[in-house]
MARSE-981608 format. One line per 4 residues: number of its first residue (from 0); their letters; for each residue x, y, z of C-alpha. Coordinates in nm, 2 decimals, decimal comma. Layout:
N
NUM) a) X Y Z | ...
This chain:
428
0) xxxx) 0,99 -3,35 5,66 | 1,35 -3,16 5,63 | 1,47 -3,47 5,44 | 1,16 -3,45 5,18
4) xxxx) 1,15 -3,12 5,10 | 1,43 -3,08 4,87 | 1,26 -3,38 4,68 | 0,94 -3,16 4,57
8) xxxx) 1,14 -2,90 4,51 | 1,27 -3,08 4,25 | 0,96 -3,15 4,14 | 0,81 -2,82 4,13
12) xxxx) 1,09 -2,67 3,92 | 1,08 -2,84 3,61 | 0,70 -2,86 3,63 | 0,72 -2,43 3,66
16) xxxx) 0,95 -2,44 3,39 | 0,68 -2,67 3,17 | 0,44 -2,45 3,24 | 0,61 -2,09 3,23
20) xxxx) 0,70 -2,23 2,85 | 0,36 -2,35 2,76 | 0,20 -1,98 2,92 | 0,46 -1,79 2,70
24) xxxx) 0,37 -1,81 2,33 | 0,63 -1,91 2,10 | 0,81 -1,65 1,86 | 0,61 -1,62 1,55
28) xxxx) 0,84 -1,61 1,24 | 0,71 -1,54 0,92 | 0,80 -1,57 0,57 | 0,73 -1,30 0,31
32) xxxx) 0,46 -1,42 0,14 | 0,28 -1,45 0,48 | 0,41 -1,08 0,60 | 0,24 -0,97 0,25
36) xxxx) -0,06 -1,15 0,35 | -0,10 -1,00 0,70 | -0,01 -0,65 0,57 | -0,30 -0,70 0,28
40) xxxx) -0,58 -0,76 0,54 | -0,49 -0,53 0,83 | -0,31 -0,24 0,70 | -0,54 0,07 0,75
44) xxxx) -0,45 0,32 0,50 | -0,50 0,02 0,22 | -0,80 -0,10 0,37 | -0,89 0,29 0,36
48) xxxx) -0,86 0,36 0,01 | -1,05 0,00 -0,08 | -1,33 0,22 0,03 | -1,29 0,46 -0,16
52) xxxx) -1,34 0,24 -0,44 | -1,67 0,08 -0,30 | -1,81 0,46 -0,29 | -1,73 0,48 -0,65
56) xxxx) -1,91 0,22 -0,71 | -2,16 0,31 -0,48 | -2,18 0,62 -0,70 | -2,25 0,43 -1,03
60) xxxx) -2,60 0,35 -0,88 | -2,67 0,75 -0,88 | -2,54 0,81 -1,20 | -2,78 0,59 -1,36
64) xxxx) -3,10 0,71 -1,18 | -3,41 0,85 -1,40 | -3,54 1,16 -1,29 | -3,81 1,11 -1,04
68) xxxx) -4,15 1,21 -1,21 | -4,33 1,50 -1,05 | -4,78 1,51 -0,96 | -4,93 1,79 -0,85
72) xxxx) -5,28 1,87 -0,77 | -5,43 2,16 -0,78 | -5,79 2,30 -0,65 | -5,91 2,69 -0,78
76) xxxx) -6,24 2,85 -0,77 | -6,33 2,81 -0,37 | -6,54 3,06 -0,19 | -6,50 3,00 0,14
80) xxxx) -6,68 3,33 0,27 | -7,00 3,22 0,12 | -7,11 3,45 -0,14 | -7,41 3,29 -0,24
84) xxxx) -7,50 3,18 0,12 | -7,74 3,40 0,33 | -7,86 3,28 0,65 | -8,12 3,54 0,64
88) xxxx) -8,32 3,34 0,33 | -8,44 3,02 0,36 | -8,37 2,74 0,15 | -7,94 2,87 0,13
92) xxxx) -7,73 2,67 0,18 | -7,31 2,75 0,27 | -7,15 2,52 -0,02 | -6,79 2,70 -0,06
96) xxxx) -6,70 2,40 -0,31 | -7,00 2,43 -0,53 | -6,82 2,61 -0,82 | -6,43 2,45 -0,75
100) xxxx) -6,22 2,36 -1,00 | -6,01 2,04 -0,96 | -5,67 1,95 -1,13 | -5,45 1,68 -1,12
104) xxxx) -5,12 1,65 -1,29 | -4,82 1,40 -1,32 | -4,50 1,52 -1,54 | -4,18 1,37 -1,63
108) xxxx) -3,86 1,47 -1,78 | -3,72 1,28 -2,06 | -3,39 1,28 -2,10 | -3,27 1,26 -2,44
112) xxxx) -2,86 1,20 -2,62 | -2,86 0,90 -2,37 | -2,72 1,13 -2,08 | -2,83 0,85 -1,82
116) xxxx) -2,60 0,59 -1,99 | -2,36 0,83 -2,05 | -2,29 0,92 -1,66 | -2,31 0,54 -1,60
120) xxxx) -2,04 0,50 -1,86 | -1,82 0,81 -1,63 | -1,92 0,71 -1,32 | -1,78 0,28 -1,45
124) xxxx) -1,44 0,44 -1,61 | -1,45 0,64 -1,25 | -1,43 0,32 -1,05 | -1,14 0,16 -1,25
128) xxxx) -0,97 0,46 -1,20 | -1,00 0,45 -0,83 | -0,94 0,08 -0,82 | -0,59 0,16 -1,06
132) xxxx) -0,51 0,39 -0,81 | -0,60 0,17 -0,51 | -0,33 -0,07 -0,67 | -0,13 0,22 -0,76
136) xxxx) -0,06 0,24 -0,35 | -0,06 -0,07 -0,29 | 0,24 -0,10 -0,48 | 0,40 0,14 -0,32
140) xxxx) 0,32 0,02 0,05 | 0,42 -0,30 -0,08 | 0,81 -0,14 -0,16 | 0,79 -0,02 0,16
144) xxxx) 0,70 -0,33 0,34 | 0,97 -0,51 0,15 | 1,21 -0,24 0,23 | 1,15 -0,28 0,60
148) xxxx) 1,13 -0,66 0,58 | 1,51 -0,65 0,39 | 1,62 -0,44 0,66 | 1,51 -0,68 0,89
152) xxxx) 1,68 -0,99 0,71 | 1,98 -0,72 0,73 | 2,00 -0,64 1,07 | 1,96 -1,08 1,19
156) xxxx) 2,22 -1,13 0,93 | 2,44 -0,88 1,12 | 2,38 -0,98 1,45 | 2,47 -1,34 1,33
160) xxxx) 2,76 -1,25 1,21 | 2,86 -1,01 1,53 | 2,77 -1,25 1,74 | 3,00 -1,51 1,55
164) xxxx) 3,30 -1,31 1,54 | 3,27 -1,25 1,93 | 3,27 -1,60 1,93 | 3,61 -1,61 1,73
168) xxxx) 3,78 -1,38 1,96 | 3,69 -1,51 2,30 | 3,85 -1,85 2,15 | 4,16 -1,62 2,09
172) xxxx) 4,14 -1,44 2,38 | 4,17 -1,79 2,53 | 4,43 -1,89 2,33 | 4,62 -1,58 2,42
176) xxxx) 4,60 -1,62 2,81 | 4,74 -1,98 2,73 | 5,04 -1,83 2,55 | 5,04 -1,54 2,82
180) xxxx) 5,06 -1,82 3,07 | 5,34 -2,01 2,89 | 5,53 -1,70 2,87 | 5,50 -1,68 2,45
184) xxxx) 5,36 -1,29 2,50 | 5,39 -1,02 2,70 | 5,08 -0,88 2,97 | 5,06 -0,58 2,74
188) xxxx) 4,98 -0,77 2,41 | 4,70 -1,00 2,65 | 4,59 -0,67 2,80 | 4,52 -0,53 2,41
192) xxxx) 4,38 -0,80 2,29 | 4,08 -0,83 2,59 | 4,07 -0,47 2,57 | 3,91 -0,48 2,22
196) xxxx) 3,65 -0,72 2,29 | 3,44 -0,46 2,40 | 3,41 -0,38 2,03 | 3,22 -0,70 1,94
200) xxxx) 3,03 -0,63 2,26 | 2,93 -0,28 2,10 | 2,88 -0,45 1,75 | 2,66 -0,66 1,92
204) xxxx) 2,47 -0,39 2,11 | 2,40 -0,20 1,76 | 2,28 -0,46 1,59 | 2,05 -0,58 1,85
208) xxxx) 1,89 -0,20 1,83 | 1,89 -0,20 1,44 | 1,70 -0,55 1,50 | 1,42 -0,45 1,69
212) xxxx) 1,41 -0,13 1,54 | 1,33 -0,28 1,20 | 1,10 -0,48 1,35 | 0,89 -0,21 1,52
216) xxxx) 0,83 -0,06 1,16 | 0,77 -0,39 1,01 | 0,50 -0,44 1,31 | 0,35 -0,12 1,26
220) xxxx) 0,33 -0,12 0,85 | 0,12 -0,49 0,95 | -0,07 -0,32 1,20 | 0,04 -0,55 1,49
224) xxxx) 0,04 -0,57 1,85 | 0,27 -0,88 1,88 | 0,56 -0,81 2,16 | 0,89 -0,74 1,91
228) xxxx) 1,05 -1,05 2,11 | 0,75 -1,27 2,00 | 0,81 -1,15 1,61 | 1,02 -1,29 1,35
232) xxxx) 1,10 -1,33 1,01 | 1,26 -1,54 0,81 | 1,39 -1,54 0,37 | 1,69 -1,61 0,20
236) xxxx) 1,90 -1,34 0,24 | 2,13 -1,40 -0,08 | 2,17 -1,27 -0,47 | 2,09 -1,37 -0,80
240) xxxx) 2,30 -1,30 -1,10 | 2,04 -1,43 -1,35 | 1,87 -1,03 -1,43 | 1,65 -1,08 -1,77
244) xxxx) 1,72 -0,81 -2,00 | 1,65 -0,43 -1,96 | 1,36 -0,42 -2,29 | 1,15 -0,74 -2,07
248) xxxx) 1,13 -0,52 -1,81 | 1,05 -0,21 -1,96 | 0,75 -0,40 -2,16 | 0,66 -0,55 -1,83
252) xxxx) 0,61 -0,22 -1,70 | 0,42 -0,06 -1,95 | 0,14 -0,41 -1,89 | 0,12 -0,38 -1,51
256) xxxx) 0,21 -0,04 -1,40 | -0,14 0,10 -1,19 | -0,05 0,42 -1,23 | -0,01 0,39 -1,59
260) xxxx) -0,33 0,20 -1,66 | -0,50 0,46 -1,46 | -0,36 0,77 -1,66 | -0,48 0,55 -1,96
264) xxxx) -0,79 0,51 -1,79 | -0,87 0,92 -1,73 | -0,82 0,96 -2,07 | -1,10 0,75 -2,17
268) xxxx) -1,32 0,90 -1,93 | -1,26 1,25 -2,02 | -1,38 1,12 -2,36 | -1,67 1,01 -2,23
272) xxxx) -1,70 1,35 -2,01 | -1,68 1,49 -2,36 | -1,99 1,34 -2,52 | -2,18 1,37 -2,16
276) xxxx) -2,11 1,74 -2,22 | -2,19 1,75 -2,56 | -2,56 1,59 -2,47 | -2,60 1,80 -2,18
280) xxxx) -2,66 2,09 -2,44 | -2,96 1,94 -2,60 | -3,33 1,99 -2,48 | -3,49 1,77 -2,28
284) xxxx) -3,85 1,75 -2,27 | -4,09 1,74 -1,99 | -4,43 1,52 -2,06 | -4,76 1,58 -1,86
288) xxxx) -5,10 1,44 -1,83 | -5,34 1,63 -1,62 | -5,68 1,60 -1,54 | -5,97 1,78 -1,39
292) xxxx) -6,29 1,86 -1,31 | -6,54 2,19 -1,39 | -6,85 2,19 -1,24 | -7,03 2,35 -1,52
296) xxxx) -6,86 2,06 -1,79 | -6,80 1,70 -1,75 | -6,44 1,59 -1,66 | -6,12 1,62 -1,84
300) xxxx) -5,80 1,49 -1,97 | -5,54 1,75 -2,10 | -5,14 1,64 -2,23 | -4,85 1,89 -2,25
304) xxxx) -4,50 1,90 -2,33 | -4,29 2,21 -2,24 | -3,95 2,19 -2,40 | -3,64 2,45 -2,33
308) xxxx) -3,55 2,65 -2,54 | -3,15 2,65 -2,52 | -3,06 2,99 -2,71 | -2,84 3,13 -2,46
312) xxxx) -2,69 2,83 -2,28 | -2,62 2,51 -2,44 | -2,34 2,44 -2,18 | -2,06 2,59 -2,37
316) xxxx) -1,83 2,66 -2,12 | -1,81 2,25 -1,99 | -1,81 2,13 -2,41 | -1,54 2,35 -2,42
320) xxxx) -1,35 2,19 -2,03 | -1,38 1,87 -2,15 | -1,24 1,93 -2,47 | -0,95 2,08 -2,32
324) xxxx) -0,94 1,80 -2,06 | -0,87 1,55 -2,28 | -0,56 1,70 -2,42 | -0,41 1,79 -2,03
328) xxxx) -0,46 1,43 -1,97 | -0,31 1,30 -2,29 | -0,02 1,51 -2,19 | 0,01 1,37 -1,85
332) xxxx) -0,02 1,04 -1,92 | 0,25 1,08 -2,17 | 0,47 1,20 -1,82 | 0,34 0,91 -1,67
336) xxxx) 0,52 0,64 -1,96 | 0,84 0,88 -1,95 | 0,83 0,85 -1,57 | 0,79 0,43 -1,59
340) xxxx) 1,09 0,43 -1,82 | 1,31 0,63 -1,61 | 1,18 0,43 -1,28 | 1,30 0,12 -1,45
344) xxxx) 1,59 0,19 -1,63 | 1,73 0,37 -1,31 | 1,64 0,04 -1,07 | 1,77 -0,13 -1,32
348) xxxx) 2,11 0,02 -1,34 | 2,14 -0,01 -0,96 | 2,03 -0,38 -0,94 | 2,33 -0,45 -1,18
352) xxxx) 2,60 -0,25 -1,02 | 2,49 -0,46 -0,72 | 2,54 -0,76 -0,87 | 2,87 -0,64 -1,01
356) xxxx) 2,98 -0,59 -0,68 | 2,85 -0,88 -0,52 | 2,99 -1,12 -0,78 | 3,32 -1,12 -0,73
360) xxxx) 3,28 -1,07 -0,32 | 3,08 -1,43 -0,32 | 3,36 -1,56 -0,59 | 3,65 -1,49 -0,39
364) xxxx) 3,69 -1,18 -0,14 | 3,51 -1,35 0,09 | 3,70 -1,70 0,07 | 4,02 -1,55 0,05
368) xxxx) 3,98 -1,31 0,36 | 3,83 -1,60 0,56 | 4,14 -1,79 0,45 | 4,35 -1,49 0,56
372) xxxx) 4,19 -1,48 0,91 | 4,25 -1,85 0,96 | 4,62 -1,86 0,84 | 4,73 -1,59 1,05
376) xxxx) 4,54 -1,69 1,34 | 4,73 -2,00 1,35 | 5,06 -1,82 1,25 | 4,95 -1,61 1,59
380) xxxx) 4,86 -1,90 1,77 | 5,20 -2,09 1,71 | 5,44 -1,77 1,75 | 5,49 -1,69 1,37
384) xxxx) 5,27 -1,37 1,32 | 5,27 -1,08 1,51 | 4,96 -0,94 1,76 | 4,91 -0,64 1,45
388) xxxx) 4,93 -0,93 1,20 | 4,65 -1,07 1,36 | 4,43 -0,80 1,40 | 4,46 -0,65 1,10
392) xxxx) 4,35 -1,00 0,98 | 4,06 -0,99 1,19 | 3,94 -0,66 1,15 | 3,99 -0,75 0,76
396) xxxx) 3,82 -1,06 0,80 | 3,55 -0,87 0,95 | 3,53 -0,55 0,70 | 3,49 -0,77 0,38
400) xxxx) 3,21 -1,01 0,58 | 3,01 -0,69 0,70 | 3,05 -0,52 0,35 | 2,94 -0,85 0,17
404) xxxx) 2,62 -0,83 0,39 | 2,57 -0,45 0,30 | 2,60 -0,53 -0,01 | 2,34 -0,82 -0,04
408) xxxx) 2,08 -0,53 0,17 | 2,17 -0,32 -0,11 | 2,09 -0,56 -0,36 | 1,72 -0,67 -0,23
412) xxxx) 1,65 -0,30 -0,18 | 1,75 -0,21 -0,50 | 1,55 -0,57 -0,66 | 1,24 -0,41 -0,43
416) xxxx) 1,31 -0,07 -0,64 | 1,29 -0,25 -0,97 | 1,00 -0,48 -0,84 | 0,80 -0,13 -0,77
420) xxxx) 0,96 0,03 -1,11 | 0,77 -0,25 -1,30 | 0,48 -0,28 -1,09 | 0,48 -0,66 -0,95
424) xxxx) 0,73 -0,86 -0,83 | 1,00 -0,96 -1,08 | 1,26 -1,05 -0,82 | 1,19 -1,23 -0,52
């Protein structure tokens, strides 16, 4: 037994390790399309406001509801004390209903001016307002999805890199004890240059924390419950110089911006508010048809109409509100255009002093600090450059790398910015 029981060890192992692996789900990375997906579905302060706009329309229904006629029935003329009844005299009888008049009526109001289709028409230009609106914040939920997904993209690309440049310097650090070793530097330079790894091990550290903390809000603006170390995503993380011209965009905006359309769409229904208001002053008549009965006559059909008489209040004060309405919000969709050209024209401005930047980083800083690095690292490896030589070349080497990233953040913020300024995605 003590020579077979290392055997099934053996075997149990690898079969825990199967099984530990198929237990533990993998980590999910997605791209953003499918993070866009997920956040349209399950984000609750979108799916919120889409209900809004199903109570608008709810509201269309009462808007266009005829007034509910009205029947009454009426019965005068009872004597229930019996005044011709004496129990005294024979051949009385107690008949409290003998002389009762009887009356039924049904009445209805008729609206006239078309009011009903009027606050149908309102109530319609109501729901596209709520539903430009609705897409009004989803745009802006959507920047700040993208913003946090960026920042995501940001903080792996950082972490790759920290990680990589710890790489580098252990190999140096190696390279230096063999030199320390052969006598080619001094215990001071080897004690330096292990010294200052533990700034790649903070680097490291920071970025980890940046990681997951744009992951948390990335998690929470999707509305998940995945574990952050089951939760990924993945995009190119890169520029594009190819930006259209500023007067494409500007045009773009004025089509698709929400928040435009629905300024548009306000003024339209103050309009309408207008007429409503306008037919709101008019009379309205109210038909009935009654009948009844009379003991003394036969039965009866009587018709009326009663119609107000609007002397004193033909609903001045809201003809004059509306009227005024539609001016305030002429004016303030007029804000809103001014508004989309100064969101545009300023995202635009910052996407191309991005690109500016960026160009001539991808072009050549970046080579030429990379080639830097290398050269003196050999030059340090074989005795020709000094220990500042080479870490000034590294800590270069690393400055221009972690600006170049920065930079490319920058740049899909800012493309996010302009993507929001013109109210769908222009940029990926």
């Amino acid at each position: 037994m003590k020579q077979r029981f290392p055997f099934y060890i053996a075997l149990a192992v690898p079969a825990l390790v199967i099984l530990t692996a198929a237990l533990c789900p993998a980590e999910e990375s997605l791209t953003w399309d499918q993070v866009k997906a997920k956040f349209e579905a399950a984000n609750p302060a979108l799916k919120a406001d889409a209900l809004s706009v199903d109570e608008m329309k709810a509201a269309e229904i009462t808007a266009f509801l005829r007034p509910n006629p009205t029947a009454s029935f009426t019965m005068d003329q009872l004597y229930p004390f019996g005044a011709h009844y004496d129990p005294n005299l024979p051949g009385t009888r107690y008949r409290p209903l003998s002389n009762a008049l009887t009356t039924g009526s049904v009445s209805y109001l008729y609206e006239r001016e078309h009011k009903r289709d009027l606050r149908l028409k309102s109530a319609k230009e109501g729901t596209e307002i709520a539903q430009s609106e609705h897409i009004d914040l989803e745009r802006n939920l959507i920047f700040n999805l993208r913003s946090s997904f960026v920042e995501t993209l940001e903080a792996k690309a950082v972490l790759q890199l920290a990680k990589a440049d710890l790489a580098y310097y252990d190999n140096i650090i190696k390279i230096s004890r063999d030199r320390f070793r052969a006598g080619d530097i001094a215990k001071i330079d080897l004690d330096r240059i292990e010294l200052l790894r533990v700034q790649y091990e903070v680097e490291i550290q920071a970025a980890i924390v940046n990681l997951r903390t744009s992951k948390i809000q990335l998690l929470q603006l999707l509305n998940e419950r995945t574990p952050v170390e089951q939760f990924d995503v993945t995009g190119v993380f890169d520029f594009t110089d190819d930006l259209k011209p500023l007067e494409d965009f500007r045009q773009i905006a004025l089509d698709e911006r929400p928040d435009l359309r629905a300024a548009l769409e306000t003024i339209q229904q103050a309009k309408t508010n207008r007429k409503l208001a306008q037919a709101n002053g008019s009379a309205d008549p109210t038909f009935s048809v009654d009948s009844g009965a009379n003991p003394p006559l036969d039965q009866y059909v009587g018709f009326n109409v009663s119609i107000p008489l609007r002397i004193f209040d033909r609903n001045q004060g809201e003809k004059k509100r509306t009227q005024i309405d539609i001016g305030r919000t002429t004016e303030l969709s007029e804000s809103v255009r001014a508004e989309v050209f100064s969101d545009v024209d300023s995202a635009y401005v910052q996407v191309e002093s991005n690109i500016a930047l960026l160009r001539p980083y991808k072009a050549q800083y970046k080579e030429q600090a990379l080639r830097v690095r290398d050269t003196v690292t050999y030059s340090y490896q074989h005795g020709g450059a000094s220990l500042m030589d080479f870490l000034n070349a590294q800590s270069d080497y690393r400055a221009v790398e972690l600006a170049y990233l920065q930079l490319v953040g920058s740049y899909l913020t800012a493309a996010g910015q302009l993507n929001l300024a013109v109210g769908r995605e222009v940029i990926q």
